[in-house]
C-alpha positions as a printed Julia matrix, in Angstrom:
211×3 Matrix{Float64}:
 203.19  144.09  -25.25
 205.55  141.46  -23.81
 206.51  138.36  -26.16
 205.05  136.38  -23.64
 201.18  137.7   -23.76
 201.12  136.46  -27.16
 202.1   133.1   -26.37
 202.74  131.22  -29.44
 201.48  133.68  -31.87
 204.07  135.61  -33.9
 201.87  138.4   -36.06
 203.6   140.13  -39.37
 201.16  143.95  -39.05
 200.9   145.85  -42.04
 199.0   149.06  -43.56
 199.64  151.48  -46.37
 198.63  154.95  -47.63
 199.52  157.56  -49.52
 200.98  160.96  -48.15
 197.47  162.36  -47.76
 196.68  159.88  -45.23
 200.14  159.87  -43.46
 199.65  161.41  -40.24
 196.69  159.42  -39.39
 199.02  156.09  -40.85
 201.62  157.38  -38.0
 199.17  158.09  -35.52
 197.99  154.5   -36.02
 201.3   152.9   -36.03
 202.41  154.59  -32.73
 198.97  153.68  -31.1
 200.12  150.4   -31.34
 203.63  150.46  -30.67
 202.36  151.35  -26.83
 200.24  148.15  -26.75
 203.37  146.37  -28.84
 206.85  146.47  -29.25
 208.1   143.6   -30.48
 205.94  142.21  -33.44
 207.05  142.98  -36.96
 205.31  146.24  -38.35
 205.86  147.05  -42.45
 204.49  150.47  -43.5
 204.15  149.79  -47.49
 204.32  153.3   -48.67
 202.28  154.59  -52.22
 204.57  157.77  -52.47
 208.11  158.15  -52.1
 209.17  159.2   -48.63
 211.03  162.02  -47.41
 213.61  161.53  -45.19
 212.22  163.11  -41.9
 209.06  161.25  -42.58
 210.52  157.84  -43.1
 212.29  158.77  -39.55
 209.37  158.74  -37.67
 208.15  155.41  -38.51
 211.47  154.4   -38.08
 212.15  155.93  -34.71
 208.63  153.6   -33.75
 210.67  150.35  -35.45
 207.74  150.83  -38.44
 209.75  149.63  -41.35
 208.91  151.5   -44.49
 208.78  149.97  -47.23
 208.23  151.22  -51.32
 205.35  149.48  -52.78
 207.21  149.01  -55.65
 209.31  146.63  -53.55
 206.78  144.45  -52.58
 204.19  144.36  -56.1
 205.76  143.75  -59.59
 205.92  146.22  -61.87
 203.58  144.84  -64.37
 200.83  144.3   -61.75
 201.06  147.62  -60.88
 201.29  149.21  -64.22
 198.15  146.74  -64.82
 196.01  148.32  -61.84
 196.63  152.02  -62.64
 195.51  151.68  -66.08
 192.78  149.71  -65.96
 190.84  151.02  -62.06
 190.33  153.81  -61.13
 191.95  155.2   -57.54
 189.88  153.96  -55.11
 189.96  150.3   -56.61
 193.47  150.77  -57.13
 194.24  151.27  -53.07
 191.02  148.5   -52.63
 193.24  145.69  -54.62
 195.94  146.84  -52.46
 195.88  145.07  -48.65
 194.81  141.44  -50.52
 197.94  141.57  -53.14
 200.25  142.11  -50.68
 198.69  140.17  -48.07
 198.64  137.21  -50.0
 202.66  137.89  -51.02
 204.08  138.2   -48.35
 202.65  134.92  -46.78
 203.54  132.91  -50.38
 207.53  134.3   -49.57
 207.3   132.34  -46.19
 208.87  133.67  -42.75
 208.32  132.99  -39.2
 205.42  134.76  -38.26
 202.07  133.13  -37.3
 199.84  135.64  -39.03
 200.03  138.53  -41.26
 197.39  141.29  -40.14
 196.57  144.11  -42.11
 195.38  147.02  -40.86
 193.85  150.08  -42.12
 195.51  153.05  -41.63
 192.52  155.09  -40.19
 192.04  152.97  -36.95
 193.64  153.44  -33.49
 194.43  151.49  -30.81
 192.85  152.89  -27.24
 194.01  149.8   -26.05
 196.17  146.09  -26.41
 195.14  143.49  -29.04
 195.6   140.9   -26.65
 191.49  140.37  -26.33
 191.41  139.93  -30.02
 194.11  137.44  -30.55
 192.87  135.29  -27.39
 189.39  135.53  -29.69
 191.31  134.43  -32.45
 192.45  129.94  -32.51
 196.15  129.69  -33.74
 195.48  128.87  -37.51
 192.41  130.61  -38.17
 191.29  133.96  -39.86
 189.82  136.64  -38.32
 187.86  139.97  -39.75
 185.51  142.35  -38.01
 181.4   143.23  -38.01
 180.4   146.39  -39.08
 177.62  145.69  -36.38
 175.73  149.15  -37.74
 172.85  150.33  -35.41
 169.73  149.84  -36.92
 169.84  153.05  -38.69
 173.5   153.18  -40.45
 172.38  149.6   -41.9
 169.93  150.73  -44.14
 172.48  153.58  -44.96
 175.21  151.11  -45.6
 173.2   147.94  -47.18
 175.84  147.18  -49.66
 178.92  147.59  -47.13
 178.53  143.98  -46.69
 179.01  141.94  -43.17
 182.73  143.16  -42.47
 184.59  145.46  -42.74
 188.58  145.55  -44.22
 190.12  147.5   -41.17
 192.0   144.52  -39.24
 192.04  140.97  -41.6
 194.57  138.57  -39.43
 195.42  135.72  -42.02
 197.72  132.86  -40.43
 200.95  131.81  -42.06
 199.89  127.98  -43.1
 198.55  125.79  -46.17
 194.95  127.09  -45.39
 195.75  130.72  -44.79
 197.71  131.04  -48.11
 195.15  129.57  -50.25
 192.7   131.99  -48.63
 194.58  134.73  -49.44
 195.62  133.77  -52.72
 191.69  133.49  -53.4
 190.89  136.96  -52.44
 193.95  137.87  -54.12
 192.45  136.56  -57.32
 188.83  137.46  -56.82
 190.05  141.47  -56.57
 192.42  141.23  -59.16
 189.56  140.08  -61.51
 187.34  142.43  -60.04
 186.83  145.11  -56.98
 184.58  147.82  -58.12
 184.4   151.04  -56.63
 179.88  150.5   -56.37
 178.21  147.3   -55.81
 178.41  145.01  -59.02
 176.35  141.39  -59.8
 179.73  138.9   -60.72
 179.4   135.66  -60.99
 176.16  135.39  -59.17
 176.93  137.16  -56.05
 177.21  141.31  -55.18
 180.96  142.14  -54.76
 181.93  145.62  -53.84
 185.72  146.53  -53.58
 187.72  144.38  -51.94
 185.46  144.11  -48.58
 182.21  142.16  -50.03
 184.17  139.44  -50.75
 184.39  138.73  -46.87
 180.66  137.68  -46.76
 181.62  134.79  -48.08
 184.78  133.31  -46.58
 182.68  131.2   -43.5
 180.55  129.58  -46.35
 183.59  128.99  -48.89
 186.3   128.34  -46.05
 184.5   127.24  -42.77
C-alpha cells in the first residue's frame, strides 16, 4: 500500500504466537505485506527463534521481537504462575498493546492482530471506516445458528483491535490492560457485576464506558 492511501494515518501492526502457530503467523504477516509495505510490523515472539525462521519475517521487513523484550520479567513470571496457557496468551495482545503506546512514537495507531487471520485483500476500507483518533474492533456477526453456539463469545471478537496513539487511546488501553491483568478467565466468569471471558468480553463494554 502506498504512504499516500493512508493519508494521515501512520499504524504500528502487531501479533504474536508461539512456534506452533508460526506458519500461519507468517502466512498472515506476508498477506499483508502485499496490501502494505511501508507501515511498521513487530512480530513479538513466545519462543526463541531460530535463525532461518527469524529470516523470513525479516526478509517481509516483520521485525521480530522476544517477548521478554517488550514485558518485564516480573509480569511475566506473575502470569505463568498464576493462569493457566490460554489466559496466559489472552493477557497477552492488551499488555503489550497498552506498552507500547505508554513508550510514545510516531505512529497514529497500534493494531493488533491475531495471528490466524489473512488478508485477501487491502485494509484501506477499514481504516477509511475508522475517524483518526478513534478505536476500532470487529462483530462476530454469527448467523443465527453459531450465536446460540457461541453466547458467551461476547459482541467482538480480538482478531484486529486498532487503538490510536493519543490521551484517549492510552487510557483505553491501559484500562483493558488492567481489567485482564486482574482477571481473563479461560470460561465465562460473574466479576464485578458483569460476565468477562478472556480478554475479548471486555470489548462489550468499551462504547458504554468510552463512547
Amino acid at each position: 500500500m502506498a504512504a499516500d492511501i493512508l493519508g494521515q494515518r501512520r499504524p504500528l501492526y502487531f501479533t504474536l504466537s508461539d512456534r506452533n502457530f508460526l506458519p500461519r503467523t507468517l502466512a498472515m504477516c506476508e498477506s499483508l505485506r502485499v496490501f502494505d509495505q511501508n507501515s511498521d510490523f513487530l512480530f513479538i515472539a513466545l519462543e526463541e527463534l531460530t535463525k532461518h525462521e527469524a529470516l523470513q519475517f525479516d526478509k517481509i521487513g516483520v521485525e521480530v521481537r522476544a517477548l521478554s523484550s517488550v514485558l518485564d520479567s516480573e509480569t511475566l513470571e506473575m502470569l505463568r504462575s498464576t493462569r493457566s496457557f490460554m489466559e496466559f496468551v489472552w493477557n497477552l495482545p492488551s499488555l503489550i498493546l497498552s506498552r507500547i503506546l505508554e513508550a510514545g512514537g510516531s505512529f497514529s495507531d497500534v493494531v493488533y492482530l491475531d495471528a490466524d487471520i489473512f488478508f485477501f485483500s487491502s485494509p484501506e476500507p477499514i481504516w477509511g471506516e475508522v475517524g483518526l483518533g478513534r478505536a476500532s474492533i470487529v462483530r462476530h456477526n454469527f448467523s443465527d445458528r453459531l450465536a446460540r453456539i457461541f453466547l458467551d463469545s461476547g459482541e467482538f471478537n480480538v482478531s484486529w483491535v486498532s487503538i490510536p496513539n493519543t490521551p484517549n487511546g492510552i487510557k483505553l488501553s491501559q484500562d483493558w490492560s488492567a481489567n485482564c491483568l486482574e482477571l481473563c478467565p479461560d470460561k465465562p466468569t460473574l466479576h464485578n457485576g458483569r460476565i468477562v471471558y478472556g480478554d475479548q468480553k471486555y470489548l462489550d463494554y468499551w462504547q458504554s464506558d468510552f463512547g
